[in-house]
KEKE-3310 file (N, C-alpha, C; in steps of 0.2 Angstrom, whole numbers, plus 5000, padded with zeros to 4 digits):
npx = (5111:5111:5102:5110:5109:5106:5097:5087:5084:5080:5071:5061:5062:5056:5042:5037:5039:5030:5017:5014:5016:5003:4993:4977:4973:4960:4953:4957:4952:4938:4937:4940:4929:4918:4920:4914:4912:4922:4920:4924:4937:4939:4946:4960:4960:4970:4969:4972:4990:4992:5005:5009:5016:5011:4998:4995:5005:5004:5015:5021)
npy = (4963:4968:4977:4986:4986:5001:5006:5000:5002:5016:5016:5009:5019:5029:5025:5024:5037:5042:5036:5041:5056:5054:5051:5052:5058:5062:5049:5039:5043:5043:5029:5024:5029:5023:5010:4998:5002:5001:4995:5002:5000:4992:4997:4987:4980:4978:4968:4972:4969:4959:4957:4963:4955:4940:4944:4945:4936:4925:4922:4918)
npz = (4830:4845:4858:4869:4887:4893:4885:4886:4900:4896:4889:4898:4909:4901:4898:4913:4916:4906:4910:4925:4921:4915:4925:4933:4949:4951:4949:4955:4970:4965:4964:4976:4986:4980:4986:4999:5014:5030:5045:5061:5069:5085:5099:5109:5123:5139:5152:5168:5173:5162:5150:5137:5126:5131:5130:5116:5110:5119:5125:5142)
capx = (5114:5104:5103:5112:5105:5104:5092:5082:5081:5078:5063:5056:5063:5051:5036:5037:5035:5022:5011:5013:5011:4995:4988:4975:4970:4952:4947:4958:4945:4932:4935:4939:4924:4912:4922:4912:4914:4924:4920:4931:4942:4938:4953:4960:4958:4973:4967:4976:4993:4994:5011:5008:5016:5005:4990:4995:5010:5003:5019:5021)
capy = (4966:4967:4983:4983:4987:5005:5008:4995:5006:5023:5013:5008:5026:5034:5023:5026:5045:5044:5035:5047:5062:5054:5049:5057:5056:5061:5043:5035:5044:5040:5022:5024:5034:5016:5005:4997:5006:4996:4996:5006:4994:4995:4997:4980:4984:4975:4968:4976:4964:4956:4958:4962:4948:4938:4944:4944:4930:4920:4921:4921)
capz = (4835:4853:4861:4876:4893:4892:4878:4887:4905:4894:4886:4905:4911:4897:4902:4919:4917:4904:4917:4932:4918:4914:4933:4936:4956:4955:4947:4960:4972:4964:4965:4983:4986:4977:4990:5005:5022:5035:5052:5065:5074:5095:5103:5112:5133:5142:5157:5173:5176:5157:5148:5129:5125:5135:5127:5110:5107:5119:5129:5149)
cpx = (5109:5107:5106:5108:5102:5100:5086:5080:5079:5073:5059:5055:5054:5043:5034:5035:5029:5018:5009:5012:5006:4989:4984:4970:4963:4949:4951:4951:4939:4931:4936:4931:4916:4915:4917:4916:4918:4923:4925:4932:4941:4947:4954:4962:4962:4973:4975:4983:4996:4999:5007:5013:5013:4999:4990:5001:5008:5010:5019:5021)
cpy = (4967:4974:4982:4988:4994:5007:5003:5001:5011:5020:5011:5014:5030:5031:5024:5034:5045:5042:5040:5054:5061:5050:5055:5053:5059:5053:5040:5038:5043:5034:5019:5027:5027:5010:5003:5000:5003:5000:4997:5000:4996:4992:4990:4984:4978:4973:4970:4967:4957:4958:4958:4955:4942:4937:4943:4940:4922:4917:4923:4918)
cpz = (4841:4854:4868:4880:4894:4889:4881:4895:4903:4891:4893:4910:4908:4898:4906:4922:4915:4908:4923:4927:4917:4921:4932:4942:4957:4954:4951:4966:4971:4963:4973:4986:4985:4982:4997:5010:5026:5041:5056:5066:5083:5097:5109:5121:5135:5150:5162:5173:5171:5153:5141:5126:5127:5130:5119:5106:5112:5124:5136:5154)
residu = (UNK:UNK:UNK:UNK:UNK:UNK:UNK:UNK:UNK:UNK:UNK:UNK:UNK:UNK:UNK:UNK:UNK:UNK:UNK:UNK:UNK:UNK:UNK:UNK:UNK:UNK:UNK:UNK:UNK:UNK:UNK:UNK:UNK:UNK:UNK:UNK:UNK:UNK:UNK:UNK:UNK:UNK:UNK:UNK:UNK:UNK:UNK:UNK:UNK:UNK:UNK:UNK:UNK:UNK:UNK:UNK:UNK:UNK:UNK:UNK)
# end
């Protein structure tokens, strides 16, 4: 006999708490924390008189 679908969602139910009961957010941090730095981003300067479209589809 198969179990029908219920008994299959309360067995992915129950693994899905155990996980988030046992996160623990300081070692996401700490692998955050060992990641290389990224460079800011400069801000894009839209010359006087350019549609944003224009400047970034390229359409105009």
């Amino acid at each position: 006999m198969i179990p029908e679908a219920a008994l299959f969602a309360f067995g992915a139910l129950t693994l899905m708490v155990a996980v988030v009961v046992s996160f623990d957010p300081q070692s996401l941090w700490d692998v955050a924390e060992r990641l290389p730095k990224r460079p800011c981003r400069q801000p894009v300067v839209r010359p006087e008189g350019v549609s944003h479209d224009a400047l970034f589809h390229g359409i105009g």
